[in-house]
C-alpha positions as CSV (number, residue, x, y, z in Angstrom):
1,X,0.0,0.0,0.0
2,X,2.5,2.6,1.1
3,X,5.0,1.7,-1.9
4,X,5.7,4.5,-3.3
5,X,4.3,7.2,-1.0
6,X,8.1,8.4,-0.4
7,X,9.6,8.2,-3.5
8,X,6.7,10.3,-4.5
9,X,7.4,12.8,-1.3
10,X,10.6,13.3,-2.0
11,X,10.1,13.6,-5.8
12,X,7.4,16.1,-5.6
13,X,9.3,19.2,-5.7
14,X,10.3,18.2,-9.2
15,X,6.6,19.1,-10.2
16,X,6.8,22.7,-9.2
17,X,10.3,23.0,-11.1
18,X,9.1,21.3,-14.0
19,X,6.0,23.1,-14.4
20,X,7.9,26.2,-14.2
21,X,10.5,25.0,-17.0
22,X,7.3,24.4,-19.1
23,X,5.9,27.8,-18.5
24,X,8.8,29.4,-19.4
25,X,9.5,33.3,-19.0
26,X,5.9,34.6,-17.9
27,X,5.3,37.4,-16.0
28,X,6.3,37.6,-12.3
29,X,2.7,37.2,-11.2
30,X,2.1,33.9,-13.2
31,X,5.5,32.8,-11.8
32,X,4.8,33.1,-8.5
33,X,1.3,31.5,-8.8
34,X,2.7,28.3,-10.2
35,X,5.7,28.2,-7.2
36,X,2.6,28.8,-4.7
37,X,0.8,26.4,-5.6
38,X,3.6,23.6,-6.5
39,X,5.0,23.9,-3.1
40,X,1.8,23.1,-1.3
41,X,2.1,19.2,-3.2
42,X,5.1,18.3,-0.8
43,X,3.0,20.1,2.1
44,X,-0.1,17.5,1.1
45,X,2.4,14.7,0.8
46,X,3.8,15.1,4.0
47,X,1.0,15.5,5.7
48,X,-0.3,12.0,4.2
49,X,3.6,10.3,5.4
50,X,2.8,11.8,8.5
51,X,-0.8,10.4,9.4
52,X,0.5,6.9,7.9
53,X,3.4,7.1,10.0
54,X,1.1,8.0,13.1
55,X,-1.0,5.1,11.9
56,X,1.8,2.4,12.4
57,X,2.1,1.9,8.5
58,X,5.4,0.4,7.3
59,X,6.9,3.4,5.4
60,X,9.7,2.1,3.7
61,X,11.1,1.4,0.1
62,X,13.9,-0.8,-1.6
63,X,15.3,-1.5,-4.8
64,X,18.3,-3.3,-6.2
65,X,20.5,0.2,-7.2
66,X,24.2,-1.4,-7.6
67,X,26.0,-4.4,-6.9
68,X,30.7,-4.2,-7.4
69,X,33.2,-6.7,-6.1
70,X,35.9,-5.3,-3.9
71,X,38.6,-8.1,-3.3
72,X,36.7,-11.4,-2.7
73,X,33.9,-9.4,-1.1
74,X,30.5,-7.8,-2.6
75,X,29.0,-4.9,-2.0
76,X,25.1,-4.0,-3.0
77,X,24.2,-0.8,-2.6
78,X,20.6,-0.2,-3.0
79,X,17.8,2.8,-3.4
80,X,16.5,2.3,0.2
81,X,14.1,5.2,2.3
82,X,12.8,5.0,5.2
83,X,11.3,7.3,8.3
84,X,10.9,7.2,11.8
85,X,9.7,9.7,14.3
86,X,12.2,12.1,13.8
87,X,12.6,11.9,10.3
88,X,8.9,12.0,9.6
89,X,8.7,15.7,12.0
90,X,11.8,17.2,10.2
91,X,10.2,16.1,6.6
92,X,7.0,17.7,7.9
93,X,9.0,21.1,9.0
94,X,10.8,21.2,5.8
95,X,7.3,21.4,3.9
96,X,5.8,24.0,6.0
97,X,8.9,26.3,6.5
98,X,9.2,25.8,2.1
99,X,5.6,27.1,1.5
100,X,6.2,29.9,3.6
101,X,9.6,30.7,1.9
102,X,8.0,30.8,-1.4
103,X,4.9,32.9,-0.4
104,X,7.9,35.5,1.4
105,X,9.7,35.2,-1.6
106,X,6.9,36.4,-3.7
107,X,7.1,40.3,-2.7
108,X,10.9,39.7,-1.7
109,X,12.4,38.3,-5.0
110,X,12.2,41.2,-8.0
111,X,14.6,39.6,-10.5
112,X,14.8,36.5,-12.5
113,X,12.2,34.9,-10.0
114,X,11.7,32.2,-12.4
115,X,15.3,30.9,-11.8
116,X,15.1,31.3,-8.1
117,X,11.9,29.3,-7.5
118,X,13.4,26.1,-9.6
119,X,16.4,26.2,-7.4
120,X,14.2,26.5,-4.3
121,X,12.4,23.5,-5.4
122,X,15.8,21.5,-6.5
123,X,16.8,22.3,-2.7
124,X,13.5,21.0,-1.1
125,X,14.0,18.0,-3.3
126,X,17.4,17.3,-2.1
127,X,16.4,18.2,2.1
128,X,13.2,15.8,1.6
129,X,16.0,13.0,0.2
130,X,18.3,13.5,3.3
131,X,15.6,12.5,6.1
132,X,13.9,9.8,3.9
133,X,17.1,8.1,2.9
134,X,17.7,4.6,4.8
135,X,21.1,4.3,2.8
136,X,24.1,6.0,4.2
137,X,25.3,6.2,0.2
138,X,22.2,7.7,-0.9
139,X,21.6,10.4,2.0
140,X,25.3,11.5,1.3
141,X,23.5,11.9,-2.8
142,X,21.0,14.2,-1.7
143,X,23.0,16.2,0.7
144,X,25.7,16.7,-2.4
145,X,22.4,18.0,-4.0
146,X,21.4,20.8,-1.3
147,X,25.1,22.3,-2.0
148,X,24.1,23.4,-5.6
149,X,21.5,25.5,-5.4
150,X,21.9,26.7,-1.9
151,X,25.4,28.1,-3.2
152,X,23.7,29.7,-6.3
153,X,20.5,31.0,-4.4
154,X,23.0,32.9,-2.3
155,X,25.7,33.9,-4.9
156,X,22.9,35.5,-7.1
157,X,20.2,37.0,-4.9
158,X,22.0,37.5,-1.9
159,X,23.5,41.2,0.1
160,X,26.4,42.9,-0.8
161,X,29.2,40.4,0.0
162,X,26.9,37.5,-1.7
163,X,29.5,36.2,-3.9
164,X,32.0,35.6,-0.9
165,X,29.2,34.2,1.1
166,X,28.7,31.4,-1.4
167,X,31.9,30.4,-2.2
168,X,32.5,30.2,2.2
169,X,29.2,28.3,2.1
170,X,30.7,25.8,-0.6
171,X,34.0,25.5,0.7
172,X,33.3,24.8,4.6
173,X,30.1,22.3,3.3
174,X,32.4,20.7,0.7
175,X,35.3,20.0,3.2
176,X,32.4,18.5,5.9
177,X,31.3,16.7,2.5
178,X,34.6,15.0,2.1
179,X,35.1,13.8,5.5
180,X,31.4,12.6,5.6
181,X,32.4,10.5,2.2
182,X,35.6,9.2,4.0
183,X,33.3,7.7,7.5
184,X,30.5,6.1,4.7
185,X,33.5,4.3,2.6
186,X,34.8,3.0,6.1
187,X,31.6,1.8,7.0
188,X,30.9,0.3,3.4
189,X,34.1,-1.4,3.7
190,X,34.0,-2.6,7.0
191,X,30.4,-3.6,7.5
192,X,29.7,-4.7,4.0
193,X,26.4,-2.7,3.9
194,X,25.6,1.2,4.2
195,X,22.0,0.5,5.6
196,X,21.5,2.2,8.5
197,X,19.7,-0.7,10.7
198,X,22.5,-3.2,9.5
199,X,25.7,-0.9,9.8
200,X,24.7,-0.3,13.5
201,X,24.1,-4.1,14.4
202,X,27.4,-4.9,12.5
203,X,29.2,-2.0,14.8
204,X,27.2,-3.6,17.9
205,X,28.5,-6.7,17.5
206,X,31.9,-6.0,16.4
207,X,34.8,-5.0,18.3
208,X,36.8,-2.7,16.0
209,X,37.0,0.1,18.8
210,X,39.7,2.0,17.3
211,X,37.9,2.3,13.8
212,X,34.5,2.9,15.3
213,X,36.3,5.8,17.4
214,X,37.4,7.1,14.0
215,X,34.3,6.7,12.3
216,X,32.2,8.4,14.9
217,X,35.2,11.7,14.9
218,X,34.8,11.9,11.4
219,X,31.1,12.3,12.1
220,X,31.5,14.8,14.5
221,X,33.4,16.9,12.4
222,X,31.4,16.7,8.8
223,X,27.9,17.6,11.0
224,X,29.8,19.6,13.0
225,X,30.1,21.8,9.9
226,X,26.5,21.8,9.2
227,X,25.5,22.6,12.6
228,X,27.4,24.5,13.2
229,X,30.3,24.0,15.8
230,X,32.8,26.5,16.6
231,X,34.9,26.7,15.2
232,X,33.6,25.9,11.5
233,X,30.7,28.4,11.8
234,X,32.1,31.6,10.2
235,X,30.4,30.8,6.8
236,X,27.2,30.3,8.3
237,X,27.3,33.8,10.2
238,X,27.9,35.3,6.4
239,X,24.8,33.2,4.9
240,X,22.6,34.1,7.7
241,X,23.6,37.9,7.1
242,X,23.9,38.3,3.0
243,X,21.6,35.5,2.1
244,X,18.2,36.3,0.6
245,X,15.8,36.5,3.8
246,X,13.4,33.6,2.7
247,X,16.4,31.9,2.0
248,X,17.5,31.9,5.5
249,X,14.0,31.0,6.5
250,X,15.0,27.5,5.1
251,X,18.7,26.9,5.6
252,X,18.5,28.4,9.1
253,X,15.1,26.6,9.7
254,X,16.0,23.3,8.3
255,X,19.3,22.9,6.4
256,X,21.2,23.1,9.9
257,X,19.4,20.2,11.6
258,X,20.9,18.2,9.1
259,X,23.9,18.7,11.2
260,X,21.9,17.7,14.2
261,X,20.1,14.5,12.5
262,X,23.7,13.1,11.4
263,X,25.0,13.7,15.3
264,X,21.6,11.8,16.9
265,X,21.1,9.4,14.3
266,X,24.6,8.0,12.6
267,X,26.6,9.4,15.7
268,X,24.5,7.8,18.6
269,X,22.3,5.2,16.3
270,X,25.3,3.7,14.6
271,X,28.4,4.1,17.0
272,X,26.9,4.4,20.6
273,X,29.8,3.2,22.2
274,X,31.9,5.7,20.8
275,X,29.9,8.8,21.1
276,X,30.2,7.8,24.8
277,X,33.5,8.2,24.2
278,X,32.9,11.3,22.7
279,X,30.5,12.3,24.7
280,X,32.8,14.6,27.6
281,X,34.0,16.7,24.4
282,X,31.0,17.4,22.8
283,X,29.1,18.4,26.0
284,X,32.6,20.9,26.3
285,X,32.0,22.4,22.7
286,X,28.4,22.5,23.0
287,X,29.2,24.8,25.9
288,X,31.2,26.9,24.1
289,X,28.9,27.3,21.3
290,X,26.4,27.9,23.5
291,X,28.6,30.7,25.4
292,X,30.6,32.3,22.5
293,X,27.5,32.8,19.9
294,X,25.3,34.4,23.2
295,X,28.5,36.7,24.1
296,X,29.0,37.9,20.4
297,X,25.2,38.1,19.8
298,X,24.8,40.1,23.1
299,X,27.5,43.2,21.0
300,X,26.1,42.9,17.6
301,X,24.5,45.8,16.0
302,X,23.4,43.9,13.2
303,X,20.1,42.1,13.6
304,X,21.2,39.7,11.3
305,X,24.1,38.9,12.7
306,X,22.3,39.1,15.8
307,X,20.1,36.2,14.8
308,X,23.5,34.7,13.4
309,X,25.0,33.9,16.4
310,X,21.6,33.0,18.3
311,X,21.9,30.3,16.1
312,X,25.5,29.3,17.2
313,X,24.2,29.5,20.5
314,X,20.8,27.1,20.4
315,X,23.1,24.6,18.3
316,X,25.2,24.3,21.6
317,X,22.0,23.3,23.1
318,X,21.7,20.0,21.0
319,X,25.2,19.8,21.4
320,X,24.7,19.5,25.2
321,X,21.2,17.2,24.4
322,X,23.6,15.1,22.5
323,X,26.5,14.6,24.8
324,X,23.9,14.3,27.7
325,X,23.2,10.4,26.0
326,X,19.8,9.7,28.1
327,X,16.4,9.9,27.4
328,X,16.1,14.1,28.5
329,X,19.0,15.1,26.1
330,X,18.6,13.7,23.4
331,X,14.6,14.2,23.2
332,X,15.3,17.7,24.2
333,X,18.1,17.9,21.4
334,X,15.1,16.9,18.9
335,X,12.9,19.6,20.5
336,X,15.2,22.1,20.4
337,X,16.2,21.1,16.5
338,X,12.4,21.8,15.7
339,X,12.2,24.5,17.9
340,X,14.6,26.4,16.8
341,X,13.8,25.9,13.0
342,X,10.5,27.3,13.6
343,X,11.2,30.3,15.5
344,X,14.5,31.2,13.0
345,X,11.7,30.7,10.0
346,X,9.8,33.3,12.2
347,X,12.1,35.8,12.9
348,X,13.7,35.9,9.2
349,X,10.0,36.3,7.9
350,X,10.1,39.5,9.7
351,X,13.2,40.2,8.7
352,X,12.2,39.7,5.0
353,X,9.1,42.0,5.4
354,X,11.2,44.6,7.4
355,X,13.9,44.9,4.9
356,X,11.0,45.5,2.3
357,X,10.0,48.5,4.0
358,X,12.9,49.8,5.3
359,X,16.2,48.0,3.5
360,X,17.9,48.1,6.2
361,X,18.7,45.6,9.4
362,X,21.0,47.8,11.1
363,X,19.6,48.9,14.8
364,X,21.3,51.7,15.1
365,X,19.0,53.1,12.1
366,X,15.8,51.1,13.5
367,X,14.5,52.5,16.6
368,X,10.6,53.6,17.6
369,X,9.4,50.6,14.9
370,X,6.2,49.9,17.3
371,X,4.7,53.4,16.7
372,X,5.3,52.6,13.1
373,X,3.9,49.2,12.8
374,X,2.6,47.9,15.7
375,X,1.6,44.6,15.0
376,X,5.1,44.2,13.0
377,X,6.7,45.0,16.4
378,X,4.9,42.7,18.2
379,X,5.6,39.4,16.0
380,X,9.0,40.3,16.7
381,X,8.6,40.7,20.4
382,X,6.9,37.1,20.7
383,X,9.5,35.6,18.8
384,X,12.0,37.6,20.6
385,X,9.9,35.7,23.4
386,X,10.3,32.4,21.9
387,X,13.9,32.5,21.3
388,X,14.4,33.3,25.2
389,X,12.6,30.5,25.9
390,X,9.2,31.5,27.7
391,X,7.5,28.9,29.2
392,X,4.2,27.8,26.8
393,X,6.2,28.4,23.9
394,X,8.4,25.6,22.1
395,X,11.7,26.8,23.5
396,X,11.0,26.5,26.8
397,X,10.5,23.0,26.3
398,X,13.5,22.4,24.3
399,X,15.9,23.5,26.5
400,X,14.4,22.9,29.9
401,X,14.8,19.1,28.6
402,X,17.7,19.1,27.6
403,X,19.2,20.8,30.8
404,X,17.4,18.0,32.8
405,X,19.4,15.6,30.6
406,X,23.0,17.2,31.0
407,X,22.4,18.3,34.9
408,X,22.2,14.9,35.6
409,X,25.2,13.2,33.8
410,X,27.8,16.1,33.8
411,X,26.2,18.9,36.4
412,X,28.8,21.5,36.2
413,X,28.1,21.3,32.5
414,X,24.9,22.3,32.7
415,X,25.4,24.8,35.9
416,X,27.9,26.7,33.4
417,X,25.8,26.2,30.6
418,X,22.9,28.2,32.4
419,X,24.7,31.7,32.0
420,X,24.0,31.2,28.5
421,X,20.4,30.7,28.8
422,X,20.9,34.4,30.9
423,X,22.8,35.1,28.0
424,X,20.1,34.9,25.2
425,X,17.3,36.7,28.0
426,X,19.7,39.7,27.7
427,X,20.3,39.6,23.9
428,X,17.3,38.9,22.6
429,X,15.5,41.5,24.6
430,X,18.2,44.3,23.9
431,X,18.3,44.0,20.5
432,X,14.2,43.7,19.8
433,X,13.7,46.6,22.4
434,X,16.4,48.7,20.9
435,X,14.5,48.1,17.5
436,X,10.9,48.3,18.2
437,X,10.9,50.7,21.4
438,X,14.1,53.2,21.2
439,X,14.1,56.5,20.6
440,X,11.6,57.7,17.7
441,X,13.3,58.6,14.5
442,X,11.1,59.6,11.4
443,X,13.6,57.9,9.1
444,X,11.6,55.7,7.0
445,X,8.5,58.2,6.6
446,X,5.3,56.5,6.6
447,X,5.2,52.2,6.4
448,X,2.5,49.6,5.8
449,X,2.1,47.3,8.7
450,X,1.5,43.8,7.8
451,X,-0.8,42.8,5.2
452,X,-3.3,40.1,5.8
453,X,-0.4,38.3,2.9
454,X,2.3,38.5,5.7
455,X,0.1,38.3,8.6
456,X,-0.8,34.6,7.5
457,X,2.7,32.9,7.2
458,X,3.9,34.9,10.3
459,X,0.6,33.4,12.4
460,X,1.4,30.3,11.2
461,X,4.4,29.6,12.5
462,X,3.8,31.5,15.7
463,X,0.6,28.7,16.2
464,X,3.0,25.9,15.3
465,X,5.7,27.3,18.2
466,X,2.8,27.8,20.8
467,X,1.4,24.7,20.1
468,X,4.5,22.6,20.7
469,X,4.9,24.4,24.0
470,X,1.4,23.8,25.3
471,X,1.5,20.4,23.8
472,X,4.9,19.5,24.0
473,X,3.3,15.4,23.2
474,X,2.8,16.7,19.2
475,X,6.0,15.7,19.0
476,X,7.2,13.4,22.1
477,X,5.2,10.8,21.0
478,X,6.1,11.0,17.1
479,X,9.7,9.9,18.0
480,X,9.0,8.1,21.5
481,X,10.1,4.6,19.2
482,X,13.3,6.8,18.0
483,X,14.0,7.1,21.1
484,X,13.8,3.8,22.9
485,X,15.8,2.4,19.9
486,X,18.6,5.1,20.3
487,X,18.9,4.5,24.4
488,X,18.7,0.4,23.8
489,X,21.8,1.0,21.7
490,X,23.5,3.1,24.7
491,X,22.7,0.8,26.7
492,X,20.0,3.3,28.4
């Protein structure tokens, strides 16, 4: 019954790109009315993955690909996807957080918007193949196929220093790329099979401590890039600054918890023992991600970069989730991976619609925006409020778990990790009440508050955060199983 239904997920972006090849050069307005609607198909999809997987439906697919001798030995590497619960809730925010960015796009993007909108769906494609793939061989595929468009989508419509921006984005990514090829051929090699399942019962089973120790380092340092983890983050500070702002919605939102899928689920799923090796230095660099991006976010005058290093910071907090290796840490590592994706899709929404009215980010210019446009002002207050972590909101929950996680396996961790969490209070509120309630300058003359066609994606997203920290069991119990299979392999 469900045969199909993922190859046909993942797939679904080509319909938007395809249609828009066959529509050729049309007017803006036709353009973007063909992107709209072609982005809501991998929305509908996912939805229906989603229900099936909540259903207990076997989603999964196979299909001889290629079989090579190496030596005496052969190797079959086949077309293999697969979700479970986290998979199925990052597939999920990758649909929603794209249908926004293409709707913000619409009165963001002015040139050549037919371009753009077939590299944004060439990008979805290759983010829906990374959480579906059950193949170590064909993930590593589709996250090679993020790189392309991502680096042109910044090098053409991105800020002033665009073109360096995409060739820091391509080098760091390629580098992480590289080593990430290196751990897959070892594990090829070694285990015979690049399956997921089987690679981590052949690493169970086997005592090849030095090589798994290897493996699992070489993991750590190609996600590490994605996440980022100081210090390989400087090209995502640029991106998150010169990128296109409904760009950012979706490499902020969900390109970086790639980084933090790879870590939980080929770091702890397929070498536990060794990430309990590990496990001392990553809580120590999740600290000082979580410490260094607060303290440089906290002298920013940049809301960009502002936002930049915010993200630094919360990706210390999986890094903490992740090194924590119980049930608390890495559940709140999840949390804080969706968390974090929706509230940084939030806040570079308003960013988008800000820079439309004012073209400008920099607070020192932006003061007084509340008498201006209120309701503006106050989305950016709540998700000022969200990235803080208020309680009823989803980052409250995120990092409240993962702090119960790391307080009880390495407590002075976490005691030092709270100054951060001070930290982002301090930040977060200096840099939204600087912009939205300083000193009154008439610099911009009269602005548009938001339209009911901003109002929509904004609310959106701000129902998804609030929903998640009311009901924190929308998405405990979608990867309870991921869960129980990851602490069986630690031995939790």
């Amino acid at each position: 019954m469900n045969m199909g239904t993922l190859s046909l997920l993942v797939f679904s972006p080509f319909i938007g790109l395809i249609a828009l090849l066959l529509a050729g050069k049309q007017s803006d307005n036709i353009t973007k009315r063909i992107a709209a609607f072609s982005s809501l198909i991998p929305l509908i999809l996912s939805i229906l993955v989603y229900a099936q997987y909540q259903a207990g439906s076997g989603l999964s697919e196979i299909l001889r690909w290629v079989q090579f001798e190496v030596g005496e030995q052969t190797l079959t590497l086949n077309y293999e996807l697969a979700v479970d619960g986290f998979s199925v809730i990052l597939i999920l925010l990758t649909t929603i957080i794209a249908v926004l960015a293409v709707f913000t796009s619409s009165w963001q993007i002015k040139q050549n918007s037919h371009l753009f909108f077939m590299l944004m769906f060439l990008l979805e494609f290759g983010i829906l193949g990374v959480f579906s793939a059950d193949n170590l061989i064909l993930f590593f595929i589709f996250f090679e196929i993020t790189l392309i468009p991502m680096f042109f989508l910044i090098g053409k419509w991105g800020g002033t220093d665009r073109e360096e921006s995409a060739f820091s984005y391509i080098i760091y990514n390629g580098l992480g790329s590289m080593v990430l090829l290196i751990a897959i051929a070892a594990i090829f090699v070694t285990a015979g099979t690049t399956n997921f399942s089987e690679a981590a019962e052949y690493f169970r089973t086997s005592n090849e401590a030095g090589l798994q120790l290897g493996i699992a380092i070489a993991f750590l340092i190609a996600f590490g890039v994605k996440l980022p983890i100081f210090p390989l983050h400087s090209w995502m500070v640029k991106v998150h600054v010169h990128a296109p702002p409904a760009l950012v919605m979706i490499h902020a939102g969900v390109l970086l918890k790639i980084g933090a899928y790879g870590l939980i689920k080929f770091g702890v799923g397929i070498l536990p023992a060794s990430f309990t090796t590990l496990a001392p230095l990553i809580a120590i660099l999740g600290l000082v991600n979580l410490l260094y991006g607060a303290y440089l976010a906290l002298v920013q005058e940049e809301l960009r970069s502002v936002l930049a290093y915010s993200s630094i910071s919360h990706m210390g907090i999986i890094l903490l989730g992740v090194a924590a290796l119980n049930e608390a840490g890495i559940q709140g590592a999840i949390f804080q991976s969706v968390s974090h994706g929706l509230i940084s899709a939030l806040f570079f929404l308003l960013v988008g619609i800000l820079l439309v009215r004012t073209r400008t980010t920099n607070l020192r210019k932006l003061s007084g925006l509340a008498r201006l446009t209120p309701v503006l002002a106050g989305f950016f207050l709540v998700a000022a409020l969200a990235g803080l972590g208020l309680p009823g909101m989803s980052g409250f929950v995120s990092e409240f778990t993962v702090f119960l996680g790391i307080f009880e396996n390495m407590p002075v961790i976490g005691a030092i990790g709270t100054l951060g969490i001070i930290m982002t209070v301090v930040y977060m509120l200096r840099a939204i009440l600087k912009m939205t309630y300083g000193t009154y300058r008439n610099m911009f003359g009269d602005m548009n508050d938001l339209g009911m066609g901003e109002l929509i994606p904004a609310t959106i997203l701000l129902i998804c955060i609030v929903v998640i920290g009311v009901y924190p069991n929308t998405i405990a119990l979608t990867v309870q199983q991921t869960l129980e299979t990851l602490l069986v392999g630690i031995g939790g």
